[in-house]
C-alpha positions in Angstrom: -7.9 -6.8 -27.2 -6.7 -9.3 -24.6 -3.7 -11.3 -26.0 -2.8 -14.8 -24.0 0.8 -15.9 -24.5 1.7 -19.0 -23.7 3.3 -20.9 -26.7 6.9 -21.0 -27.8 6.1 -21.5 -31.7 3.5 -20.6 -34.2 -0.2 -21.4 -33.0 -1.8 -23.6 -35.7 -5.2 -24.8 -33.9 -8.1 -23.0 -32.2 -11.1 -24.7 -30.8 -13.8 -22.8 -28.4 -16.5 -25.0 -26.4 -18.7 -23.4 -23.6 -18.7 -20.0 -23.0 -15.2 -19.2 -22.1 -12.8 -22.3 -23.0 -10.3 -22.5 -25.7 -7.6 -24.6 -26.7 -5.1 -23.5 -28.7 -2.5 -26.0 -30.7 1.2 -24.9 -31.1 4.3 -25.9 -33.1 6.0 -26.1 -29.8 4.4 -29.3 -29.5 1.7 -28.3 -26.7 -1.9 -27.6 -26.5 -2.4 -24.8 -24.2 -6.3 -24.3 -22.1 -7.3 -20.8 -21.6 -10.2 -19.4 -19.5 -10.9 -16.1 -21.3 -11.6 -14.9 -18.1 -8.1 -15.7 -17.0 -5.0 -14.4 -17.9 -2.7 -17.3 -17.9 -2.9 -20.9 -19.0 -5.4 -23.3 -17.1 -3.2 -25.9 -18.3 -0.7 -27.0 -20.6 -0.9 -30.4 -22.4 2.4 -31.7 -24.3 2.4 -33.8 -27.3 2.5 -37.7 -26.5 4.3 -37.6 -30.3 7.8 -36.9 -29.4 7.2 -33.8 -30.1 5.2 -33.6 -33.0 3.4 -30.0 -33.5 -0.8 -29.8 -32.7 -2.0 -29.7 -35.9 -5.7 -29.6 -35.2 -7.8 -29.5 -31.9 -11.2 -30.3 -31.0 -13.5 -31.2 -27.4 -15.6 -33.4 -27.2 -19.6 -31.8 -26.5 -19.0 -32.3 -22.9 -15.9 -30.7 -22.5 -14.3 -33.9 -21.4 -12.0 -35.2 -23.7 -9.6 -33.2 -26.1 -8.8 -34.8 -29.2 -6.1 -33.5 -31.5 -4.1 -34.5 -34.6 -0.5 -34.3 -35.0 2.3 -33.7 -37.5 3.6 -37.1 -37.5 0.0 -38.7 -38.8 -0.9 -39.9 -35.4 -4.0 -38.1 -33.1 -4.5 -37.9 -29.1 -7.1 -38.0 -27.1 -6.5 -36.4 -23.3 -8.8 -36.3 -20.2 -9.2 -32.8 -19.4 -10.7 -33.6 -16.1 -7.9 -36.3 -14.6 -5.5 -34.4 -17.3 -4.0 -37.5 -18.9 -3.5 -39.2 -21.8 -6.4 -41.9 -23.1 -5.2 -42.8 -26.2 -2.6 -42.5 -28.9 -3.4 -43.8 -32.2 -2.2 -43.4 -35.8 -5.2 -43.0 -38.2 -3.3 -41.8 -41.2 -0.2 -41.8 -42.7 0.5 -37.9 -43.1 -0.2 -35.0 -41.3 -3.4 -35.1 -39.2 -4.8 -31.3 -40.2 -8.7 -31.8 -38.7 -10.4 -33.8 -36.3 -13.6 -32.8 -35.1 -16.1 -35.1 -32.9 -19.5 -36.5 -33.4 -22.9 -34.7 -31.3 -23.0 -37.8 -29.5 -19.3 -37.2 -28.9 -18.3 -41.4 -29.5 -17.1 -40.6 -33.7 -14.3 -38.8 -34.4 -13.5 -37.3 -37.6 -10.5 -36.6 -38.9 -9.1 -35.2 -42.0 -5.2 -35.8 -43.2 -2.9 -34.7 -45.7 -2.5 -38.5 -46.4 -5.9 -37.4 -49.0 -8.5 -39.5 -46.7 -11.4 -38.6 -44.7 -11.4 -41.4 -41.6 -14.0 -42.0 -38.6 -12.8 -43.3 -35.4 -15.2 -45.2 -32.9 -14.1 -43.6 -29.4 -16.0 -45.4 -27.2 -14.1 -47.2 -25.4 -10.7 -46.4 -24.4 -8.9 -49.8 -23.1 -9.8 -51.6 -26.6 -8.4 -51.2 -30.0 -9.3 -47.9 -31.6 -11.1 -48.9 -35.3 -10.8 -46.2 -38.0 -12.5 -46.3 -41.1 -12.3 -44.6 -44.6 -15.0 -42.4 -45.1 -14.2 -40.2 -47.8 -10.7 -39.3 -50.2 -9.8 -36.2 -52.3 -7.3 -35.8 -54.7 -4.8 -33.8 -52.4 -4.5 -32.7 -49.3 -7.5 -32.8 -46.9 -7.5 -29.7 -45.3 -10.7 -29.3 -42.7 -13.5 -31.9 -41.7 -16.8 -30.7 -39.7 -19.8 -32.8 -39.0 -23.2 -31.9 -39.5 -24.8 -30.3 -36.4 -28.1 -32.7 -36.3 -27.6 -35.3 -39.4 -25.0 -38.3 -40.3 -23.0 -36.2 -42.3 -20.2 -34.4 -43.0 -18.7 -31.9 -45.1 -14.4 -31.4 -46.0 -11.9 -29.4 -48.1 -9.4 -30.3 -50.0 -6.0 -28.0 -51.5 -7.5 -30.0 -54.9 -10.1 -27.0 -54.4 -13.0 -28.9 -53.7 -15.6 -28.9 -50.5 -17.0 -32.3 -50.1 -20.8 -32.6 -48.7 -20.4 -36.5 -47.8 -24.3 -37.7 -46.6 -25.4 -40.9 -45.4 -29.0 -42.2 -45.7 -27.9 -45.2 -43.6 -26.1 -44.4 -40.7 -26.3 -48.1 -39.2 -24.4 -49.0 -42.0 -21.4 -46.6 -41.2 -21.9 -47.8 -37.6 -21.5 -51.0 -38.2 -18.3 -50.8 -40.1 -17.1 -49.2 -37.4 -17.8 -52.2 -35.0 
């Protein structure tokens, strides 16, 4: 086994794209990059939350842009290539446990101890971010994860529940979001 250090606190996010990247998210308030083929960090990214923990981490399809939700209800999104911030936005109003993008990489989905399911149009980066409700459980959301091919999504909940959420019209859910 290969162990990578690298964190000061408890690890509470994982998120592989590609062959051999990872991200991991700490309570130290960082996001760490590994190459698995590395030993040490390729980079480490600290919280634009005053320190507020990584909750969740995701990348975007073409390993561009990290997004990751926070203990203090807001989410990031960081260029990995120029490694800098792009946006900081608050979604939710609790913890943000989940965020996972779209195929097309310009949704993001996150999922938030606040009980609601929101999508976030990432598009563009120097406007306004727009969330929308998608979905709601009766406690805490715990993981969100978009279909692979269709306009839909599937959560769970501590309410011990997994929601299949499905759209039949997904210009309808884009538009919202416009």
């Amino acid at each position: 086994m290969q162990a990578l250090s690298g964190h000061k606190g408890h690890i509470y996010s994982l998120y592989g794209w590609g062959v051999q990247m990872v991200v991991s998210g700490s309570q130290d308030a960082t996001a760490v990059i590994w190459d698995l083929r590395m030993s040490s960090p390729v980079s480490v990214i600290p919280s634009q939350s005053r320190g507020s923990a990584f909750a969740a981490v995701a990348v975007d399809g073409g390993g561009l842009v990290l997004a990751s939700g926070h203990e203090d209800s807001s989410c990031m999104l960081w260029d990995l290539r120029k490694s800098r911030p792009l946006r900081h936005f608050r979604p939710h109003t609790s913890e943000v446990r989940s965020v996972r993008f779209s195929a097309g990489g310009h949704l993001l989905l996150t999922g938030s101890y606040d009980q609601t399911v929101k999508v976030t149009d990432v598009r563009d980066f120097q406007t306004d971010l727009t969330s929308s409700l998608v979905a709601h459980h009766r406690d805490k959301v715990i993981q969100c994860r978009w279909h692979p091919a269709e306009f839909s999504f599937i959560t769970t909940s501590v309410d011990r529940t997994v929601g299949c959420w499905i759209s039949t019209d997904r210009l309808r859910i884009d538009q919202t979001l416009e």
